[in-house]
C-alpha positions as CSV (number, residue, x, y, z in Angstrom):
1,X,107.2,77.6,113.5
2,X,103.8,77.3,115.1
3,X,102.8,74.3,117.4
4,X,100.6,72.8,115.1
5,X,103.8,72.2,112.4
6,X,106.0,71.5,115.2
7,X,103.9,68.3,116.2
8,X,103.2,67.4,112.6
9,X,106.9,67.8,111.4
10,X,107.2,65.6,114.9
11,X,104.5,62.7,113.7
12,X,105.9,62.5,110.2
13,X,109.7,61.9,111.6
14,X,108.4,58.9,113.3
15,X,105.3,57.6,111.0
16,X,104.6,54.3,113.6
17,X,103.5,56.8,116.3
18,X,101.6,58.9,113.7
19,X,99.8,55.6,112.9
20,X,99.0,54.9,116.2
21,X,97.6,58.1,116.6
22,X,95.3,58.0,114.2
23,X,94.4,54.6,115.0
24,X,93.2,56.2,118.6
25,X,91.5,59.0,116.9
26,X,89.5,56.5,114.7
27,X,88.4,54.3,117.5
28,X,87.2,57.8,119.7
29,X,85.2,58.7,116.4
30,X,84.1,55.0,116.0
31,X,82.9,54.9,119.8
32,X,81.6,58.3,120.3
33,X,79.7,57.6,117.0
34,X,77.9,54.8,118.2
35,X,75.9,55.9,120.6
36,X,74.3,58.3,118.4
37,X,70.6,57.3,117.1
38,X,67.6,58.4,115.4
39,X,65.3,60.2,117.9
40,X,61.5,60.1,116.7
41,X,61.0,63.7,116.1
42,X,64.4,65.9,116.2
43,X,66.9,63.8,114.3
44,X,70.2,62.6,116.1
45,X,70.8,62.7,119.8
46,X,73.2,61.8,121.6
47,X,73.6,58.3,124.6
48,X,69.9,56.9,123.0
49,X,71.3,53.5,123.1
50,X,73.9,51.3,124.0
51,X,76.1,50.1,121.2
52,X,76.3,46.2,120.9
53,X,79.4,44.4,122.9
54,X,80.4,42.6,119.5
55,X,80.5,46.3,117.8
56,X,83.2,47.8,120.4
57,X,85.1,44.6,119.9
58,X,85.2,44.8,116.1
59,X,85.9,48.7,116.2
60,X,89.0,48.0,118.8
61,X,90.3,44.9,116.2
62,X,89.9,47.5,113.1
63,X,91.5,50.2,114.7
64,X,94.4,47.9,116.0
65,X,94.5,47.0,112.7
66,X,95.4,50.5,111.4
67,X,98.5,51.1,113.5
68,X,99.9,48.3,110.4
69,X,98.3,50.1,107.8
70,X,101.7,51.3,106.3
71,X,103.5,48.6,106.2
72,X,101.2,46.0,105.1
73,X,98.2,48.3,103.5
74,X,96.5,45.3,101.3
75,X,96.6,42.6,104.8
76,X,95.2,45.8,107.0
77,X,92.3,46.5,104.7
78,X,91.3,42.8,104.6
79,X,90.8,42.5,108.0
80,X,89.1,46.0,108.2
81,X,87.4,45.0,105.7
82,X,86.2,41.8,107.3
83,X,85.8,43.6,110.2
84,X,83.2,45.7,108.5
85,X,81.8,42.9,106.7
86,X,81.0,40.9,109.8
87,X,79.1,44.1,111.9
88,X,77.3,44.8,108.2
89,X,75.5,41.1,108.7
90,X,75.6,40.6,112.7
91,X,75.6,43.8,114.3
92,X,73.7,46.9,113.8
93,X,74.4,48.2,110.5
94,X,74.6,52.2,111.9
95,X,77.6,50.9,114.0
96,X,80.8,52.7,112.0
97,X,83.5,49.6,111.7
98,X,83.1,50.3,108.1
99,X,85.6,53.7,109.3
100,X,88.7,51.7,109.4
101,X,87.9,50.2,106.1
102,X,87.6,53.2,104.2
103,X,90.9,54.4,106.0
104,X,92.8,51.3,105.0
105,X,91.6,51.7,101.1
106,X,92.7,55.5,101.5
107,X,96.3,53.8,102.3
108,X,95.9,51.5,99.5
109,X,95.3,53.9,96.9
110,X,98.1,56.1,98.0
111,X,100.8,54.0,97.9
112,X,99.7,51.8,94.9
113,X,98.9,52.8,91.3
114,X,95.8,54.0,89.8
115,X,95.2,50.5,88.0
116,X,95.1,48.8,91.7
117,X,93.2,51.5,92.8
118,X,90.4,51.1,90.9
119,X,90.3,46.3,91.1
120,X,90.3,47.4,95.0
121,X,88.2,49.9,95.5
122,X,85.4,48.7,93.5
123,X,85.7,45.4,95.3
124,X,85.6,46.8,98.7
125,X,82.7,48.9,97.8
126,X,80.6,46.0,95.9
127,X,81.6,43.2,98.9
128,X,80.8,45.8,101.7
129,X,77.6,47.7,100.1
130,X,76.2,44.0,98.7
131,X,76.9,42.3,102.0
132,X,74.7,45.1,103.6
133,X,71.8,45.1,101.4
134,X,71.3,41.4,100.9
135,X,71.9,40.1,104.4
136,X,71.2,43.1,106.6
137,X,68.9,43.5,108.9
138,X,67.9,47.1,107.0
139,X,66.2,47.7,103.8
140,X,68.4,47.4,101.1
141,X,67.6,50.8,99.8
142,X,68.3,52.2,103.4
143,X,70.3,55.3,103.5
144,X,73.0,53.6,105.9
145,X,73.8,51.2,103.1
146,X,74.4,53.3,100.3
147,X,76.7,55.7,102.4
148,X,79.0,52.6,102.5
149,X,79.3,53.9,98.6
150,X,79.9,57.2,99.3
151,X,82.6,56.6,102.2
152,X,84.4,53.8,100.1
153,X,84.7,56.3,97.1
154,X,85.4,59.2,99.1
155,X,88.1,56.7,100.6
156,X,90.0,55.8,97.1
157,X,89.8,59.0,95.4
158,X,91.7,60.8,98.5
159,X,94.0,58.4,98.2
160,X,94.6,58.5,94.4
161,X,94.6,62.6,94.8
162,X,97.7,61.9,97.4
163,X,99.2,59.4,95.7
164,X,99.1,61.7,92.4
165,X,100.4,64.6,94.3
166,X,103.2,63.1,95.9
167,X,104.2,61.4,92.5
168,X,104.2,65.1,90.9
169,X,106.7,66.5,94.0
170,X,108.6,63.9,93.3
171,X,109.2,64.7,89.8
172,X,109.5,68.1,90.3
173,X,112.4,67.8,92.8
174,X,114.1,64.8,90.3
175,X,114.4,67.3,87.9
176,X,115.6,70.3,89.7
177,X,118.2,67.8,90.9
178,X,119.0,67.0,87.7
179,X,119.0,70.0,86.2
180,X,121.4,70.9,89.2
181,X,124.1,67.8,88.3
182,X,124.1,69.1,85.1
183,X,124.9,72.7,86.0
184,X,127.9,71.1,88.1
185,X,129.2,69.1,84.9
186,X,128.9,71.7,82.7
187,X,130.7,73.5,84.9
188,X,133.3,70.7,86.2
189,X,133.5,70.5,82.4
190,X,134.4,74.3,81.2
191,X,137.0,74.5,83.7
192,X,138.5,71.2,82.9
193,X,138.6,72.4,79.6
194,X,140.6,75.6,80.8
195,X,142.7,74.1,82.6
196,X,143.5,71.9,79.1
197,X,143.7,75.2,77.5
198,X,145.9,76.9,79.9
199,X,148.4,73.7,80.1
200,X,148.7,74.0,76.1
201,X,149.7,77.6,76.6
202,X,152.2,76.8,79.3
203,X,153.7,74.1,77.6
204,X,154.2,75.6,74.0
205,X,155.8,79.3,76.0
206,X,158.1,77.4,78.0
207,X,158.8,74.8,75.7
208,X,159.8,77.4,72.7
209,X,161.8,79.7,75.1
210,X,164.3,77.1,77.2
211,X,164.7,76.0,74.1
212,X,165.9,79.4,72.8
213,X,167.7,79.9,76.0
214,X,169.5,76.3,76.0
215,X,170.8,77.5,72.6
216,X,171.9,80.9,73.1
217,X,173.8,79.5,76.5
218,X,175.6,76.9,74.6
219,X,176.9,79.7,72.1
220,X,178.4,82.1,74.8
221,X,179.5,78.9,76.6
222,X,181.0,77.6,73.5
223,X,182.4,81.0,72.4
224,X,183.4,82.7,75.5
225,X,187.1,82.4,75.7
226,X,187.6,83.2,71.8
227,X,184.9,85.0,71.1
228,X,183.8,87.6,73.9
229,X,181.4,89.5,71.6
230,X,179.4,87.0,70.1
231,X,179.2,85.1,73.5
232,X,177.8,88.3,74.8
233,X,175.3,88.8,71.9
234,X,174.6,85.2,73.0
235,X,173.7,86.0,76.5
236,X,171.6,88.9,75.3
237,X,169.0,86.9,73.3
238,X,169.6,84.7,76.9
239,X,168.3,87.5,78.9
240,X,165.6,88.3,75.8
241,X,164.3,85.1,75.6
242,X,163.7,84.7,79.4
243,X,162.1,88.1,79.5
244,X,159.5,87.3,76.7
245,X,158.8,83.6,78.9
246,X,158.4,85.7,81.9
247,X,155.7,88.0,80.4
248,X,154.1,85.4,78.6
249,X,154.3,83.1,81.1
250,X,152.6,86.1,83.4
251,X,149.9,87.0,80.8
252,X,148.8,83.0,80.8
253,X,149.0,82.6,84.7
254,X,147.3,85.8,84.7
255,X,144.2,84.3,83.4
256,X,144.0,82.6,86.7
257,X,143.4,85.4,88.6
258,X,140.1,86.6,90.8
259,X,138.3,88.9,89.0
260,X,138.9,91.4,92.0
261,X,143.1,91.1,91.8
262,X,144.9,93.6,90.8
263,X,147.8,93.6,88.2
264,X,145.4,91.3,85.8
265,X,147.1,90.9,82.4
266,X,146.4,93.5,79.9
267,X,148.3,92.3,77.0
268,X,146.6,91.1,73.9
269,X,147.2,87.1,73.1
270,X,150.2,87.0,70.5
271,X,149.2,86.3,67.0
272,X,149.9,86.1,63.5
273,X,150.7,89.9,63.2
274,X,153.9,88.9,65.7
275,X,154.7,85.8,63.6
276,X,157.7,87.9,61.9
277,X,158.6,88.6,65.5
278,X,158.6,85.2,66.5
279,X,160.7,84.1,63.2
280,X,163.5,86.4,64.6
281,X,163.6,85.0,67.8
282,X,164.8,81.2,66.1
283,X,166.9,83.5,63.9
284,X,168.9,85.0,66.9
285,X,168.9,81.0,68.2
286,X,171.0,79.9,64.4
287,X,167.8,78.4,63.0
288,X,166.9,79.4,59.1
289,X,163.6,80.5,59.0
290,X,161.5,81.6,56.0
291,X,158.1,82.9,56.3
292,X,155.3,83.4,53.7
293,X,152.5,85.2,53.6
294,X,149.7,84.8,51.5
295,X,146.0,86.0,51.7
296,X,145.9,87.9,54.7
297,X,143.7,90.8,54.3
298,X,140.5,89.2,56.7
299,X,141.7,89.5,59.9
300,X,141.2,85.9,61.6
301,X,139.6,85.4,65.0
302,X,141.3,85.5,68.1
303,X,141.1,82.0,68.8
304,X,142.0,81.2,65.2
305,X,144.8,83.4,65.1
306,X,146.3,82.3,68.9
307,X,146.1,79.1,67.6
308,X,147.7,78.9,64.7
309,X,150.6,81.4,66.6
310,X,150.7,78.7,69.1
311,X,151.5,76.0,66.4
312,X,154.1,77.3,64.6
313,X,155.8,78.4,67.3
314,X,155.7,74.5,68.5
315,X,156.2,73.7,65.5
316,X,159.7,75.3,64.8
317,X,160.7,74.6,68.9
318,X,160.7,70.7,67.7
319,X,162.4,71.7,64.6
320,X,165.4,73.7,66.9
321,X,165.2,70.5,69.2
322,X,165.3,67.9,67.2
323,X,165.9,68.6,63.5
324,X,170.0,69.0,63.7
325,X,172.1,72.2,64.1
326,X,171.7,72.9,60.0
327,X,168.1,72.6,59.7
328,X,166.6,75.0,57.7
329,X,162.7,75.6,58.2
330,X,159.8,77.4,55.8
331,X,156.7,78.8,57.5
332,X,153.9,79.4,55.1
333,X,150.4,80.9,56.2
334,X,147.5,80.8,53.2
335,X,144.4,81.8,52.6
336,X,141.8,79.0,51.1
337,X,138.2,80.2,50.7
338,X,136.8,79.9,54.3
339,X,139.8,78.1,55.5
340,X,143.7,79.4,56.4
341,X,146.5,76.9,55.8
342,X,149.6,76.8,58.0
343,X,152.4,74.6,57.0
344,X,156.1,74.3,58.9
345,X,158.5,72.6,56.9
346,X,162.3,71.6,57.6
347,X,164.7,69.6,55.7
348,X,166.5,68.5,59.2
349,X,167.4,64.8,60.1
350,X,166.0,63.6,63.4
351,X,168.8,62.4,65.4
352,X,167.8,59.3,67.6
353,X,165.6,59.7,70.8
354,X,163.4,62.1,68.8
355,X,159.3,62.0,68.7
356,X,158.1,60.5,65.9
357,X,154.8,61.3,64.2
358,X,151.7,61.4,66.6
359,X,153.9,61.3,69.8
360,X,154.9,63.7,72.1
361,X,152.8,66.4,74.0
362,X,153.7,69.0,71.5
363,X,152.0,67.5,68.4
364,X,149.3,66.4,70.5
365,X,148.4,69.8,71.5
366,X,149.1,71.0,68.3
367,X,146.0,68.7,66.7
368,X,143.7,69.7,70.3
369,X,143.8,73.1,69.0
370,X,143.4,72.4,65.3
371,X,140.4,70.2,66.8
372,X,138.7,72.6,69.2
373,X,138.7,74.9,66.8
374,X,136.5,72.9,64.1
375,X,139.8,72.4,62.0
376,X,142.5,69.5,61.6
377,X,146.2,69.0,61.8
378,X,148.5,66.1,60.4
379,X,152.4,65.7,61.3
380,X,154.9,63.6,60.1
381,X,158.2,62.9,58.4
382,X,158.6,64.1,54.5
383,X,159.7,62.2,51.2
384,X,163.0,62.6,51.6
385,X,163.6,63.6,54.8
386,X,162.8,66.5,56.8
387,X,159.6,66.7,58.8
388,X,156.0,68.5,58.3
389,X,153.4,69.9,60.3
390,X,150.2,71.1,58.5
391,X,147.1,72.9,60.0
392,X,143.8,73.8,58.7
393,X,141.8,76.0,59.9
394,X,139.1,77.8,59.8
395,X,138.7,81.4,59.5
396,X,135.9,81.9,62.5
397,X,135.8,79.2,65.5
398,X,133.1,76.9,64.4
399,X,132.5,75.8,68.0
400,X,131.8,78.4,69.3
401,X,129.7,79.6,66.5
402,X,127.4,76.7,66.3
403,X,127.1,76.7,70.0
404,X,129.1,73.7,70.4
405,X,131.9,73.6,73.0
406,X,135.3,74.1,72.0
């Protein structure tokens, strides 16, 4: 970093001393400037005569004046403005007072609005130019008096540039900062919605395979004195059960994973093409299970199809949990024009302490994937008795189709 930034960064940190500066620099100029008169034959020269006492007095009072400029900007360029005003009528009209005017309607216009800008500007510039041409001692056609025009001009439109500038910066930096809190909640957003997504999974594998296991361990425990073999067929679809949790559990946990681990998952997500799989698996547990199949030639996609997996295997958990020990259950799984139908029946009695329709975190993940997927799902107790959980879906995830998140 050069010098030159070093000091500026350095003036800009602390903006009183930067006033004060230019406040000195202005009363140099203002000084230096008025001993500066019109020789007869070769222009300007330099120490031809000696400024007036009032002058110096009125340049020090506007340039003390300045050091306030940016906290009170409008006060400051009254009384430079006076200042000016009173040398204009008095004093020689080639002294420059009229300096610190112009640099207190350059502050003016900076930090005000364009509107403001303009009432003050032309008001300093008609007070101070008419002032000089009607009661100074010059002709009012002299060239000193119309530079007051110039400067004063010169004066606001610097300032307006500035002020314009800044306001554009600004803007700029407002938006990348909103563009950059919306990058964060989109992305505080998609992995809130994984983790949503990854619960779900947990809940519906573990939930389906204790079940299966608390089961199959009451059999063999039931069974084991009488019945050695079918308390060790028992504790087979025991250890089966737990291994399927395991690697299921493995495959969802997976997903968790830096891309740079190794061992990441490579098994596809289970859908419907295992659902005869999954029937067997209540089966081995005592529950009667039918499945039908109807329409099934388009393959679905894979969040369709993991979804609708993932609901009737939640589905016929609650049934084993809480529909009685001879609860029979029908799966059915049909094709409607763009849509797929799944339905899980059971004509079980719900003993007491049992969730009732719309409770429980099983349904209620059931219908957040029927939703996220663009489809619905209703649950509840059938005419009769027996309960019923009905999805529809559609065939592609609308979500992400449209663009929408899921």
């Amino acid at each position: 970093m050069s010098t030159f930034q070093r000091v500026r960064n350095r003036l800009t940190a602390h903006p009183f001393a930067l006033d004060t500066a230019i406040a000195v620099g202005a009363l140099v100029c203002m000084v230096a400037g008025s001993f500066a008169g019109p020789a007869a034959k070769h222009g300007v020269s330099w120490a031809v005569r000696t400024p007036d006492p009032l002058s110096l007095v009125l340049m020090t009072l506007g340039a003390a004046a300045l050091v306030f400029r940016r906290s009170a900007p409008r006060t400051v360029l009254a009384v430079t403005g006076a200042m000016a005003l009173v040398e204009s009528v008095t004093g020689d009209p080639r002294a420059p007072v009229a300096m610190t005017a112009v640099i207190a309607l350059y502050t003016v216009a900076a930090t005000t609005d364009r509107a403001t800008t303009w009432r003050v500007g032309l008001l300093t510039m008609t007070v101070l130019t008419g002032a000089a041409m009607l009661a100074g001692p010059l002709p009012w056609y002299a060239q000193d008096n119309l530079a007051i025009i110039a400067w004063t001009g010169i004066g606001a439109t610097a300032g307006d540039a500035v002020r314009s500038r800044r306001a554009v910066v600004r803007a700029i930096r407002e938006r990348a900062e909103r563009a950059e809190r919306t990058r964060e909640e989109e992305a505080r957003r998609r992995v809130a919605e994984e983790r949503l997504r990854i619960a779900r999974d947990l809940h519906d594998v573990v939930a389906h395979h204790i079940a299966l296991v608390n089961v199959q361990a009451g059999v063999a425990a039931h069974v084991m004195d009488k019945r050695p073999d079918q308390a060790k067929e028992a504790l087979g679809h025991v250890r089966e059960a737990s291994r399927s949790a395991l690697n299921e559990l493995r495959a969802t946990v997976g997903l968790l994973r830096q891309s740079g681990d190794p061992e990441a998952p490579t098994e596809p997500a289970p859908g419907l093409d295992r659902l005869d799989d999954l029937a067997d698996t209540f089966r081995n547990a005592g529950l009667q299970v039918a499945v039908a199949h109807a329409g099934q030639a388009e393959a679905l996609s894979a969040a369709v199809d993991l979804a609708a997996y993932r609901i009737i295997q939640e589905a016929l958990t609650n049934v084993q949990k809480h529909a009685g020990p001879a609860a029979r259950a029908e799966v059915s799984v049909v094709r409607v024009g763009p849509l797929v139908e799944v339905t899980v029946l059971d004509d079980g009695t719900a003993p007491d302490g049992a969730p009732a329709a719309g409770g429980g975190h099983g349904l209620i993940g059931m219908r957040e994937r029927a939703t996220a997927l663009g489809g619905s799902l209703t649950a509840g107790p059938r005419y009769g008795g027996g309960f019923r959980v009905h999805a529809i879906l559609p065939l592609t995830n609308r979500t992400a189709a449209t663009g929408e998140p899921a």
